[in-house]
C-alpha positions in Angstrom: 0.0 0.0 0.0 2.9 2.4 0.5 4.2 1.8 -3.0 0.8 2.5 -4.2 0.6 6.1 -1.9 3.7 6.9 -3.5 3.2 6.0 -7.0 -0.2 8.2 -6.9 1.9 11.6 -5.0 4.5 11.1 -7.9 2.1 10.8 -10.8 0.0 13.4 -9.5 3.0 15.8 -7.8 4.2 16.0 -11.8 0.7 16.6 -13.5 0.1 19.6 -11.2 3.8 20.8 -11.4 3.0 24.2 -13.7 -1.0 24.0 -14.3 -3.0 26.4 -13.7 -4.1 26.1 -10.2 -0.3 26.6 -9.0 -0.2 29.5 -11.2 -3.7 30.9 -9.6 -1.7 30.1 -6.0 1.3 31.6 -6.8 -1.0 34.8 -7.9 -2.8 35.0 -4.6 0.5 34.1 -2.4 1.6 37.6 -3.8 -1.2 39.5 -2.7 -2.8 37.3 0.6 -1.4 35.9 4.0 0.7 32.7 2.7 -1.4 30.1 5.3 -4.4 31.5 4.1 -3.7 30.4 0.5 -2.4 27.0 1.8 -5.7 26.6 3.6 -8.1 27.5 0.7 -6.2 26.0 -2.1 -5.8 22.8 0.0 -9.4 22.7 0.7 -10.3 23.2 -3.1 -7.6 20.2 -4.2 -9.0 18.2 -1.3 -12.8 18.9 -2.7 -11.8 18.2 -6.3 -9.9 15.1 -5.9 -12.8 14.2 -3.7 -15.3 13.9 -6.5 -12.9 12.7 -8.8 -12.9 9.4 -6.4 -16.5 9.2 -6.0 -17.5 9.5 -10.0 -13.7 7.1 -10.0 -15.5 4.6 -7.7 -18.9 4.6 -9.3 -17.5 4.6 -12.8 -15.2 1.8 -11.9 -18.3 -0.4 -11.1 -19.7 -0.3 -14.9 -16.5 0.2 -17.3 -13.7 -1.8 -16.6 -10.3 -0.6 -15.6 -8.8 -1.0 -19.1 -11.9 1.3 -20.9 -11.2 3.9 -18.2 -7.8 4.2 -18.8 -7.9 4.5 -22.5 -10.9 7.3 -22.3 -8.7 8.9 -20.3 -5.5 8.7 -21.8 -7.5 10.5 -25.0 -9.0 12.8 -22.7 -6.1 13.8 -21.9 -4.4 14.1 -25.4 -7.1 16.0 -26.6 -7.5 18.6 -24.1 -3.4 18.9 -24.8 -4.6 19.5 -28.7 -7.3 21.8 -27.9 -4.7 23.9 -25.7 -2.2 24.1 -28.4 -4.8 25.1 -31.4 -5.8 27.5 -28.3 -2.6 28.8 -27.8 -1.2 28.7 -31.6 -4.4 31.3 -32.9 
């Protein structure tokens, strides 16, 4: 089970190394108490990844594991497409 906690805080430490949400905490951090952003940005991650486990779990009980994991690997690739169409017009 320890292997597994680590494995998820690496895979997940890189994906939200540069997004979005650290840039919106790096922007209030300039302008608001530092433990206040901790506390409200945690809360929001915390919230998030919340409901990402309950539609995970309930998802998880209809498609199998493998289906899951391909819609989401071109999820993924396509939101990265849409972002650099985005970006390149």
């Amino acid at each position: 089970m320890t292997l597994e906690i680590l494995r998820i805080f690496a895979i997940i430490f890189i994906a939200e190394l540069g997004d979005k949400t650290q840039l919106a905490v790096l922007g209030f951090a300039s302008s608001h108490k530092p433990w206040v952003v901790f506390i409200g940005a945690s809360m929001a991650l915390l919230a998030v990844t919340a409901i990402g486990i309950i539609a995970g779990t309930m998802l998880g009980k209809f498609v199998p594991h493998k289906v899951m994991s391909i819609i989401s690997g071109v999820l993924f690739i396509a939101i990265g497409f849409f972002y650099i169409f985005k970006g390149l017009h």
